[in-house]
C-alpha positions as CSV (number, residue, x, y, z in Angstrom):
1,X,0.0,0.0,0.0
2,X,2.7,2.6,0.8
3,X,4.1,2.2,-2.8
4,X,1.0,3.9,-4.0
5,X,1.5,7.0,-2.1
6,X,1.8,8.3,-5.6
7,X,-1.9,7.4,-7.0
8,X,-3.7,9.5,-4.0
9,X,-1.3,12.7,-4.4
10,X,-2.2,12.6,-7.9
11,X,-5.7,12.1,-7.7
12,X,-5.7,14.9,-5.3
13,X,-3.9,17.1,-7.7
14,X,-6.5,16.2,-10.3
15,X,-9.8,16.5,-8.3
16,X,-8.2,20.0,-7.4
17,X,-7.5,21.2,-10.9
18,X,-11.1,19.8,-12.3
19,X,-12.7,21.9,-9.3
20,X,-11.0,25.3,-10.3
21,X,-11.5,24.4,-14.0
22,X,-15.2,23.6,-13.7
23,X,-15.8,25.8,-10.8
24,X,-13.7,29.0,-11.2
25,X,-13.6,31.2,-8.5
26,X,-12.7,35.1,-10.1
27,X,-11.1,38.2,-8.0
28,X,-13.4,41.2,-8.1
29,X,-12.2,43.7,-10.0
30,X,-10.5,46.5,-7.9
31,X,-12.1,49.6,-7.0
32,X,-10.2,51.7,-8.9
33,X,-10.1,49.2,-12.0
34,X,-14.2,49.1,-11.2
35,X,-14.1,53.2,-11.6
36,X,-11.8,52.6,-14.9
37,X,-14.5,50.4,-16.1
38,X,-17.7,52.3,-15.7
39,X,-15.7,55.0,-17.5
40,X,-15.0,53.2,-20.3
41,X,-18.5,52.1,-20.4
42,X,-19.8,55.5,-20.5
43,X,-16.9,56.5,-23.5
44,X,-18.0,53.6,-25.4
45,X,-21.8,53.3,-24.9
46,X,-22.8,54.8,-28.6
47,X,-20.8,52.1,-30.2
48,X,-22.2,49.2,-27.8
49,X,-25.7,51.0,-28.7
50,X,-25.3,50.9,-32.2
51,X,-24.1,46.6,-32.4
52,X,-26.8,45.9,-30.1
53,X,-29.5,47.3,-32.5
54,X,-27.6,45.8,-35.3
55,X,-27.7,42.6,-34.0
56,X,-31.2,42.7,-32.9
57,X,-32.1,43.4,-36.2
58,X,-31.1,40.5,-37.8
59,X,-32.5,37.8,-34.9
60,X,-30.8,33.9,-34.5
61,X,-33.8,32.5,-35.3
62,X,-36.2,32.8,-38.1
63,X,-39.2,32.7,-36.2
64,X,-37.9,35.7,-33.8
65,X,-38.9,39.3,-34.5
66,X,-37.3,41.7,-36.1
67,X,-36.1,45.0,-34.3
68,X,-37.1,48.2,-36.3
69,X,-35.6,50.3,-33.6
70,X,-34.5,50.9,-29.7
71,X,-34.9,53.6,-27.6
72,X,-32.0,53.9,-24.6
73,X,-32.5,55.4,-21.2
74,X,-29.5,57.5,-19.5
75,X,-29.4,55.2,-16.4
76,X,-27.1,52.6,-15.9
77,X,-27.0,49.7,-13.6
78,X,-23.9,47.8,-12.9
79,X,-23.7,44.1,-11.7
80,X,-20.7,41.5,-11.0
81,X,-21.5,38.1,-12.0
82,X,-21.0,36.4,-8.6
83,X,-18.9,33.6,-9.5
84,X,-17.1,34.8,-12.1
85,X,-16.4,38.4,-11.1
86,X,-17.6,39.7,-14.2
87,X,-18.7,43.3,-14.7
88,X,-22.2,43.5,-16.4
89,X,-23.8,47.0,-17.2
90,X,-27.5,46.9,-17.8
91,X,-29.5,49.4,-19.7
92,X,-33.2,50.2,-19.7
93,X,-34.4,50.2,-23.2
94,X,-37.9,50.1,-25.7
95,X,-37.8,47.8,-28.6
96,X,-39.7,48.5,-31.2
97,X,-40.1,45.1,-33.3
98,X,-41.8,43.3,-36.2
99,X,-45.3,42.4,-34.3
100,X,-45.4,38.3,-35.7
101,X,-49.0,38.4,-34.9
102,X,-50.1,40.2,-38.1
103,X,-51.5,37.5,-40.5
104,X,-48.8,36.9,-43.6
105,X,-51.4,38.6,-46.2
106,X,-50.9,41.7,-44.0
107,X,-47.2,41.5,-43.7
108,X,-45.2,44.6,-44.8
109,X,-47.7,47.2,-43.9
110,X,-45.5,48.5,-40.5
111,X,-47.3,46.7,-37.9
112,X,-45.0,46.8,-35.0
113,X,-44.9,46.4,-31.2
114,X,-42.7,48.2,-28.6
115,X,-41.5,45.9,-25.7
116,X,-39.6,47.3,-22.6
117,X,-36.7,45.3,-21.8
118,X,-33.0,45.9,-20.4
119,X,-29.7,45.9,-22.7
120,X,-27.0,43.5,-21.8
121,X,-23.4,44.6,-22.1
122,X,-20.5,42.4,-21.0
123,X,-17.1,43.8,-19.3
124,X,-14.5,41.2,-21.0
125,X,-10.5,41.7,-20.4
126,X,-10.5,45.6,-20.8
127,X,-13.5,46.2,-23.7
128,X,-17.3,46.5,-23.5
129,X,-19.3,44.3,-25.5
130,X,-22.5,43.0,-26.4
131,X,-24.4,39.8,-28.0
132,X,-27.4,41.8,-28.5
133,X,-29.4,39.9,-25.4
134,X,-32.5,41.5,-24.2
135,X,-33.8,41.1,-21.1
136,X,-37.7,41.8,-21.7
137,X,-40.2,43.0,-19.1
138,X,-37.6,43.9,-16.5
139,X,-36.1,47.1,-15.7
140,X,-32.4,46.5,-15.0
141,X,-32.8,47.1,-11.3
142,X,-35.9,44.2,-11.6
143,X,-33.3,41.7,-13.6
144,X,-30.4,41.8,-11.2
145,X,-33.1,41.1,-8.3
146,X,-34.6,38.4,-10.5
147,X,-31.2,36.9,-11.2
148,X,-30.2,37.9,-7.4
149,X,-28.1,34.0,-7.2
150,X,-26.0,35.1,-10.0
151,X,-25.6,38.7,-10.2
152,X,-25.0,41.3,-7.3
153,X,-25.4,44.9,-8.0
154,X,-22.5,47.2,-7.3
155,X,-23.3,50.1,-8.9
156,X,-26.8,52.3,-10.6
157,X,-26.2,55.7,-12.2
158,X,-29.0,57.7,-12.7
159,X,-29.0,60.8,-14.9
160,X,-29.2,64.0,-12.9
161,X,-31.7,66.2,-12.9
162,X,-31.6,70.0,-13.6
């Protein structure tokens, strides 16, 4: 049995690299790489804006509706993803899509629907970016409390009044 010493040490070493592969455990970002971030966020916003309309415009799926158009608010709430540490920025938004519900006779005479729903936008290494996700019928504060296991808020801007 002692000559096997080597078969538990390595099945140790294995069980512990599986655990931090499958279950990985991510620094928070520090507060003044946080600040850094939400800077960034703010400098880069019209661009992120811009590919998130473009890809909701052409959806993954052909029986998904179209978006004709999106309306952003100012605010801005930010959320770490509580495993992984990263940074999510979440946007209150109005989508104005394709409305499927119009018979196909009818189709191509405008009939569209708006639908409030929050922008996603992803922190990843040192850029903003999106996928064009929607969360619908949730205001960003709403979605973080919804997803409440996964996501912890750490931040909401709101725009300031005059």
């Amino acid at each position: 049995m002692a000559d096997y010493w080597w078969v538990v040490v390595a099945g140790v070493a294995a069980g512990a690299w599986c655990a931090w592969k499958w279950f990985p455990v991510r620094k928070p970002l520090p507060a003044s790489r946080l600040a850094e971030a939400r800077r960034d966020f703010h400098r880069q916003r019209e661009r992120l804006e811009a590919k998130f309309v473009q890809l909701g415009a052409y959806p993954a799926h052909r029986d998904a509706p179209r978006w004709m158009d999106c309306d952003f608010e100012d605010d801005v709430a930010f959320a770490r993803n509580r495993t992984t540490g990263e940074l999510t920025a979440l946007v209150a938004v109005n989508i104005e899509m394709e409305d499927l519900n119009v018979p196909s006779t009818q189709a191509g005479q405008g009939t569209t629907i708006h639908r409030a729903a929050t922008a996603v936008f992803r922190f990843l290494g040192n850029r903003w970016e999106t996928d064009g996700k929607a969360i619908f019928n949730f205001t960003p504060a709403e979605a973080i409390r919804f997803y409440q296991r996964d996501l912890e808020m750490i931040g909401h801007e709101t725009p300031s009044r005059r």
